[in-house]
C-alpha positions as CSV (number, residue, x, y, z in Angstrom):
1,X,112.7,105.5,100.9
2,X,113.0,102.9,97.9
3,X,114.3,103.8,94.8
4,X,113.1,101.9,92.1
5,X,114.8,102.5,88.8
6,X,112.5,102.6,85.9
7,X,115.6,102.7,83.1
8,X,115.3,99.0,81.7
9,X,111.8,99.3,80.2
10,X,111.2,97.9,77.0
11,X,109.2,101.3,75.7
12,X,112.4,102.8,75.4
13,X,113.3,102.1,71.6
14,X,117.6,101.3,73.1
15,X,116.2,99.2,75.4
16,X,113.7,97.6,72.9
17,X,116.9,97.0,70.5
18,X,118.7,95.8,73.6
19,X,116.4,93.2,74.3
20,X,116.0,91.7,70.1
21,X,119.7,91.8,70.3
22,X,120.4,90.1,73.1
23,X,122.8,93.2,74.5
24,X,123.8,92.2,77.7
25,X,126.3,95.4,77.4
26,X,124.3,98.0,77.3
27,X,121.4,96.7,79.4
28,X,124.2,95.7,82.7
29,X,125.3,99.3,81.8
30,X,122.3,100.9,82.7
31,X,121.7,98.7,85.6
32,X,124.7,99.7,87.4
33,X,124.4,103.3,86.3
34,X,120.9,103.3,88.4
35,X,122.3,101.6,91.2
36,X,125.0,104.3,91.3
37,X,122.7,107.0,91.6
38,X,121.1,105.4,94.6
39,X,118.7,103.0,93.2
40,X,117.7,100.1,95.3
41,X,115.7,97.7,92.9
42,X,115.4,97.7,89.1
43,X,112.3,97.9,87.5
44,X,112.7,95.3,84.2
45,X,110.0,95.3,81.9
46,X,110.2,93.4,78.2
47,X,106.7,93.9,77.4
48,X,106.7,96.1,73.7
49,X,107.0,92.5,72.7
50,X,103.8,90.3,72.9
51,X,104.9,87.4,71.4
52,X,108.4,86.6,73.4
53,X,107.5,88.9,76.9
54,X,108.2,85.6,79.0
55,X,111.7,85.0,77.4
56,X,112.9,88.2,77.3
57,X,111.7,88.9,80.6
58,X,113.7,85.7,81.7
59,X,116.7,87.1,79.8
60,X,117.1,90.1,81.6
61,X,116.2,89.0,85.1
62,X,119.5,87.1,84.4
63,X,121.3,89.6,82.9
64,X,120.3,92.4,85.3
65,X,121.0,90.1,88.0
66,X,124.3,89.3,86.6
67,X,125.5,92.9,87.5
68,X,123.7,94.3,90.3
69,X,123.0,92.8,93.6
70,X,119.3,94.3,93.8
71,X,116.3,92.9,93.5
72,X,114.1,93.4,90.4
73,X,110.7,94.6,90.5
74,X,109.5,92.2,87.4
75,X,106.9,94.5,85.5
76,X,104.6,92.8,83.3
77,X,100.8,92.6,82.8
78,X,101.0,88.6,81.8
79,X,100.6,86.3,84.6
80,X,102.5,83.7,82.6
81,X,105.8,86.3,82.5
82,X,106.0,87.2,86.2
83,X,105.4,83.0,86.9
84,X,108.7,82.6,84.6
85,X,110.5,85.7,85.7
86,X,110.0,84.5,89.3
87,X,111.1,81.8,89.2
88,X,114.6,82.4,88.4
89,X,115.0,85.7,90.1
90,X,117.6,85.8,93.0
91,X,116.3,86.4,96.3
92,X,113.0,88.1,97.2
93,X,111.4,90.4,93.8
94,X,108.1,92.6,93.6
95,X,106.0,91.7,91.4
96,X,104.4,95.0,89.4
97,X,101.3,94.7,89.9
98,X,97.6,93.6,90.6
99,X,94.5,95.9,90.3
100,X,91.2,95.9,91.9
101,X,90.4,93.9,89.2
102,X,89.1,89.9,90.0
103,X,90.2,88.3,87.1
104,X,93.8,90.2,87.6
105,X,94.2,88.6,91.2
106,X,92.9,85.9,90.5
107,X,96.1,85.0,87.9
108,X,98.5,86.9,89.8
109,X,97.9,86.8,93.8
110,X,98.9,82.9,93.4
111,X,102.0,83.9,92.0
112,X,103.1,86.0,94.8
113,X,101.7,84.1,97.5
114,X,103.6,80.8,96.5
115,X,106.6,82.5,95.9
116,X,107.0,85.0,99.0
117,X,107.0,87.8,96.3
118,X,106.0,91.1,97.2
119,X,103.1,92.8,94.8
120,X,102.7,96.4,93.5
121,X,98.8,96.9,94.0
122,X,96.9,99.8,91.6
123,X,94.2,100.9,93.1
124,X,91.9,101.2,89.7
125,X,89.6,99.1,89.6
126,X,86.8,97.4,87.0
127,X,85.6,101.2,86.5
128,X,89.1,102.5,85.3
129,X,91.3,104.8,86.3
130,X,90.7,106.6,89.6
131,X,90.3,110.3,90.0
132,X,89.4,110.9,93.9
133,X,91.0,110.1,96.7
134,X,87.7,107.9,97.9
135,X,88.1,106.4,94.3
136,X,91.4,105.4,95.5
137,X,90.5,104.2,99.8
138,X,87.7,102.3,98.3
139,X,89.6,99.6,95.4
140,X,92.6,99.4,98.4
141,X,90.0,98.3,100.9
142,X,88.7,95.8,97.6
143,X,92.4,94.7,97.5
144,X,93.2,94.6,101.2
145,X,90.6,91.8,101.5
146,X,91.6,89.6,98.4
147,X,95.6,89.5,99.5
148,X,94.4,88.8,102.7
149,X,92.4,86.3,101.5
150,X,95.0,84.8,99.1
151,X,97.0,84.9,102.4
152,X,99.5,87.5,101.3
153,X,100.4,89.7,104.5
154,X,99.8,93.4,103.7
155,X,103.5,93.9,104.5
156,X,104.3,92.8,101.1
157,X,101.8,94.9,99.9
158,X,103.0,98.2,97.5
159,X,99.9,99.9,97.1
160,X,100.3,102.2,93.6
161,X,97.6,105.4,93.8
162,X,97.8,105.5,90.1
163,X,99.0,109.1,89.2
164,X,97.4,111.1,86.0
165,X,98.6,114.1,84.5
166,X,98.3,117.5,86.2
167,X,97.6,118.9,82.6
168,X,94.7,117.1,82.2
169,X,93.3,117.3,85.5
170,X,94.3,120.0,87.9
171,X,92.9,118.3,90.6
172,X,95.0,115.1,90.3
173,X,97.9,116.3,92.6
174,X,95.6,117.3,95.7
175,X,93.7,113.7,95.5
176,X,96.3,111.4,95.4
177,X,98.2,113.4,98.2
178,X,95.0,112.9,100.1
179,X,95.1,108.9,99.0
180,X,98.6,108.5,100.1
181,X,97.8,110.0,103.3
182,X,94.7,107.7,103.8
183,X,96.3,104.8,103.0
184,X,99.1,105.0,105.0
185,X,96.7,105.7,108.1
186,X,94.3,102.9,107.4
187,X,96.6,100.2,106.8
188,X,99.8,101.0,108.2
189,X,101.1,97.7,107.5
190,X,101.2,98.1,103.7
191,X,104.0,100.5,101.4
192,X,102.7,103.3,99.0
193,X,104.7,102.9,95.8
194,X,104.1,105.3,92.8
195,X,105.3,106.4,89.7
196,X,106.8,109.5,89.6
197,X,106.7,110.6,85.7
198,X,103.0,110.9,84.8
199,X,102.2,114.0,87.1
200,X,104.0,115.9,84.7
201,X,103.4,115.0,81.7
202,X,102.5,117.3,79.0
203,X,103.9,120.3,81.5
204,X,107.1,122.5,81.0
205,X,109.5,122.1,83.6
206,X,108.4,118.5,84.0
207,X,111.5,117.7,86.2
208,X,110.3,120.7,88.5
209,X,106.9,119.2,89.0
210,X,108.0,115.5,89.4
211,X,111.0,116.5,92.1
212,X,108.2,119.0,93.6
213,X,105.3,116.5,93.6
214,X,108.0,113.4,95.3
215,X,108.6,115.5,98.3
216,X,105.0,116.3,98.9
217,X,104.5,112.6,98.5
218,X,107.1,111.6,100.8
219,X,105.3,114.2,103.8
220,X,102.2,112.4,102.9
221,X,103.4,109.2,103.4
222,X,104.7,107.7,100.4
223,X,107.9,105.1,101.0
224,X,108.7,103.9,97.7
225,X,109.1,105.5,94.3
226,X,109.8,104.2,90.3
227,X,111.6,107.0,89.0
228,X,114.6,107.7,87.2
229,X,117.6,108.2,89.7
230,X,119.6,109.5,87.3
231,X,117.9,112.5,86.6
232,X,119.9,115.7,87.7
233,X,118.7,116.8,91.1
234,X,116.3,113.8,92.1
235,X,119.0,111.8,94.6
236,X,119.7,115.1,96.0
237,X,115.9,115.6,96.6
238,X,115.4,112.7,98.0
239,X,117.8,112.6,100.7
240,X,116.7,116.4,101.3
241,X,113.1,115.3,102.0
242,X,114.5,112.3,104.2
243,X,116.4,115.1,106.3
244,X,113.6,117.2,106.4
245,X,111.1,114.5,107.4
246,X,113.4,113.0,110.3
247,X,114.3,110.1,108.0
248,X,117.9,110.3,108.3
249,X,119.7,110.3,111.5
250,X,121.7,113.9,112.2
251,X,121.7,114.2,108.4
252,X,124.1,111.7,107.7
253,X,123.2,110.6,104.4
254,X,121.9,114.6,103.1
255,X,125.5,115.1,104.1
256,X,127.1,112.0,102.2
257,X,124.9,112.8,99.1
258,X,125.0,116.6,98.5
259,X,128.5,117.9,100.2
260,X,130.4,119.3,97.6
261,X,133.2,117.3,95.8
């Protein structure tokens, strides 16, 4: 399973200060605090500001980088940004993301497929956000044939089911259960990335729901998550539903992870 931390998002108002500031303290702090709790790539993300996105997604790329030994996950909707941030990242990044849209691959795919990048995929497409599980199969197909096209191997493919709230859609959890499923059996090739947080938004207990939901994701297939590994309880749940879905040889890691201290 890969961990993606979400921490170094520039929505965050410390992060946002980080960034104008130029506080390579705090923003290496929370890198290596992710990594601790079991994180395998770093989400960075510098877009609440429009006007210098492509250098301060630059900036911490290097300063991330200058801490950790993972590889970013370079989150940005501006073609120009991911071009920059890619080009100094060390090693292999993913790119976050494409959609079904045309215009949207048609700036980004070239990106990845030049670089050897990997490429978070939504699967929302010129009619918005999804809300069936066909909604879903149907943009991946749309996508599976314009990577394949921009000759990006579908093993570099993430694709994202694009998660809504449970509060304003009850059925939300059922359908993109049923997308992760159907994705992983129609192109086995690809990963299923997704991000945790939004199925429990506007819910109490949202940690209960998000921990609940990942585990149910993880039977259906899911392989990769952006999440917040420092959460109380999620690296334990994780390495749980790795034990429990014969993930983790004689429980080695469950073992490592949860015995007591």
């Amino acid at each position: 399973m890969l961990i993606v931390g979400e921490r170094i998002n520039s929505t965050r108002p410390k992060v946002a200060q980080a960034l104008r500031a130029r506080d390579a303290a705090f923003i290496q702090d929370e890198a290596r605090r992710q990594v601790a709790a079991g994180a395998q790539m770093l989400d960075v993300n510098a877009g609440a500001s429009l006007t210098t996105e492509p250098e301060d997604l630059v900036w911490l790329v290097g300063t991330v980088q200058g801490a950790t030994d993972v590889p970013l996950c370079l989150d940005s909707p501006r073609p120009e940004a991911l071009r920059k941030a890619v080009e100094v990242h060390r090693g292999v990044p993913l790119v976050n993301s494409i959609t079904g849209e045309r215009a949207r691959q048609e700036a980004v795919l070239p990106v990845v497929a030049e670089s050897g990048a990997s490429v978070v995929a939504l699967v929302m497409g010129e009619a918005g956000m999804p809300r069936t599980a066909e909604d879903r199969l149907s943009v991946a197909a749309d996508i599976v044939r314009a990577v394949e096209k921009a000759g990006v191997p579908l093993a570099r493919v993430y694709f994202d089911p694009v998660i809504s709230a449970l509060a304003t859609d009850h059925t939300q959890g059922r359908e993109v259960l049923e997308a992760v499923a159907r994705i992983r059996r129609e192109f086995p090739s690809a990963h299923v990335i997704a991000g945790l947080s939004n199925i429990g938004f506007g819910l109490p207990s949202r940690r209960l729901l998000n921990h609940t939901f990942l585990v149910m994701l993880m039977a259906a297939g899911l392989d990769a998550v952006i999440a917040d590994p420092t959460t109380e309880g999620f690296p334990e749940t994780v390495a749980a539903a790795e034990a429990l879905l014969g993930q983790d040889e004689f429980c080695m890691a469950y073992i490592s992870r949860c015995r007591p201290r």
